[in-house]
C-alpha positions in Angstrom: 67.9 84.0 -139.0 70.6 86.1 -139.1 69.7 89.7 -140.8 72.6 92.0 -142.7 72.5 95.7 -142.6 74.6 98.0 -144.9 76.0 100.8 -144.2 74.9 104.2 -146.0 77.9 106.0 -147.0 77.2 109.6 -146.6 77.1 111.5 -150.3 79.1 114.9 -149.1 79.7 116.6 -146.4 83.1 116.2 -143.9 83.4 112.6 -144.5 84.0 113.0 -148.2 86.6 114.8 -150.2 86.7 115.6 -153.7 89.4 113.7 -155.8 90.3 115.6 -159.4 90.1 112.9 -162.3 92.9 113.9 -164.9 92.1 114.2 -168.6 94.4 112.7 -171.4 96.8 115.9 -171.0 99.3 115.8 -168.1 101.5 117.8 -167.5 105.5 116.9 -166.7 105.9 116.6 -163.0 103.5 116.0 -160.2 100.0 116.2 -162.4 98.4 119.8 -161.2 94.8 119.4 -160.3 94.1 122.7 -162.0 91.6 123.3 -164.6 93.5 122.9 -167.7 94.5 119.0 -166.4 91.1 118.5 -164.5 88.6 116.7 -166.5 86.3 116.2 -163.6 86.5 115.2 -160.1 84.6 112.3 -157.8 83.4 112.9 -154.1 85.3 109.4 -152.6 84.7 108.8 -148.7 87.3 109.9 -147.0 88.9 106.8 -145.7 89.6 106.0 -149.0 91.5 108.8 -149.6 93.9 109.5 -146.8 95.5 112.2 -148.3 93.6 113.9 -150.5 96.3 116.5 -151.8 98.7 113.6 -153.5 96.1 111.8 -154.4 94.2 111.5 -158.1 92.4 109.6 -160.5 93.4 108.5 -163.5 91.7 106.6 -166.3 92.7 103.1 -167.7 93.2 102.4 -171.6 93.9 99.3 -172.5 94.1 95.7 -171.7 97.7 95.4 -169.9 97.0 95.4 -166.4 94.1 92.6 -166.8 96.1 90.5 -165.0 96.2 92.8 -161.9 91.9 93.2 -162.1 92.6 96.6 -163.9 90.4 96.7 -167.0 90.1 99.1 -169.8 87.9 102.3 -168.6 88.9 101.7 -164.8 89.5 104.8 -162.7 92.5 103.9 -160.9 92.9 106.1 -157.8 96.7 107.2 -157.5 98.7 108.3 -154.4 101.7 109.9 -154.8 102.7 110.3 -151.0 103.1 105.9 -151.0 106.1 104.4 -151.4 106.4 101.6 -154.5 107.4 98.6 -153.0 108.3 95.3 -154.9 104.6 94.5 -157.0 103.2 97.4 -156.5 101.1 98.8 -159.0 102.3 102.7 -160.0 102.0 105.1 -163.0 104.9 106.4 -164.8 106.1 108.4 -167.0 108.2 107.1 -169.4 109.0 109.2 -172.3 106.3 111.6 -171.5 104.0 109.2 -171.7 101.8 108.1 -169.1 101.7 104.0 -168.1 100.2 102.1 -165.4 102.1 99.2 -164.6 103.4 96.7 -161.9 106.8 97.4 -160.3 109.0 94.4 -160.3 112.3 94.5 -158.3 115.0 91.8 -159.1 117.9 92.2 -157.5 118.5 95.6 -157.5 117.4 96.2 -160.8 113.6 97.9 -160.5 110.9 96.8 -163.8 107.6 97.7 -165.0 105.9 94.6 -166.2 102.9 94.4 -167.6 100.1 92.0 -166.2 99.9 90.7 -169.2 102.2 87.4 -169.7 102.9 88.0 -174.1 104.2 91.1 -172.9 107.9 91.9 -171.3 108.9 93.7 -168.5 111.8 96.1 -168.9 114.4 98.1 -166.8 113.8 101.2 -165.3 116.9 102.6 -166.8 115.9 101.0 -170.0 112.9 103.7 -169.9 114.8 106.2 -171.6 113.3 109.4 -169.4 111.2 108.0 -166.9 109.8 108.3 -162.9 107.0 107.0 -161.0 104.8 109.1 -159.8 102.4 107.4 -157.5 101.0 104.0 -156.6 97.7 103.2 -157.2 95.6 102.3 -154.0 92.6 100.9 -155.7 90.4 101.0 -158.7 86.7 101.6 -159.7 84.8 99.7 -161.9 81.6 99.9 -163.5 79.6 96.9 -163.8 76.9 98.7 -165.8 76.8 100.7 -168.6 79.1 103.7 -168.0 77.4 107.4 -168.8 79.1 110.3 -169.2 80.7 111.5 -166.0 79.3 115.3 -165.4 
């Protein structure tokens, strides 16, 4: 019989680092992990998070990335030091508003499509004002009951 162990991740300490998690209000430009923007923050292992200072959590609303295995309430963890490549998954803002979506290159004409299939993707330069600001490297999900975060 072959016997499994797993692997205790260490709770703090140098092999963690604390991400911020971003409230509702964001600022314009690279989101500031100061207090007024900072709801809370998570301690994540640290290869996770390669590079801590571009790199933040952000919380889903909404059913349009379902499609990708991003559900409403995810935390997706952003990285704004990666690239976007063709399909990957960023947040942008477009319009001021904040949107997590896929990035779809055709041609040389860059979309954000939803991952959702009733709903269409649309140009980049169709955005009105709009940039990406970071690609999101994974996301967390709860598969209990979610409590307040502290």
């Amino acid at each position: 019989m072959t016997v499994r162990r797993i692997a205790v991740l260490p709770l703090d300490g140098p092999e963690t680092v604390r991400v911020p998690l971003i409230g509702s209000a964001l600022c314009a430009g690279f989101p500031s992990p100061a207090d007024d923007f900072m709801e809370s923050a998570l301690e994540l292992p640290r290869w996770l998070v390669p590079n801590p200072p571009a790199t933040f959590l952000w919380r889903i609303a909404g059913s349009s990335m379902e499609g990708a295995g991003i559900f409403d309430r995810d935390l997706a963890c952003v990285d704004r030091s990666l690239t976007p490549g063709h399909g990957s998954i960023v947040v942008a803002a477009v319009d001021g508003e904040m949107s997590c979506k896929r990035l779809v290159i055709q041609g040389n004409v860059p979309r954000l499509a939803f991952c959702n299939p009733d709903l269409p993707a649309f140009a980049v330069d169709e955005m009105g004002e709009g940039a990406i600001w970071g690609v999101v490297r994974f996301s967390i999900r709860w598969h209990v009951a979610q409590g307040r975060m502290a």
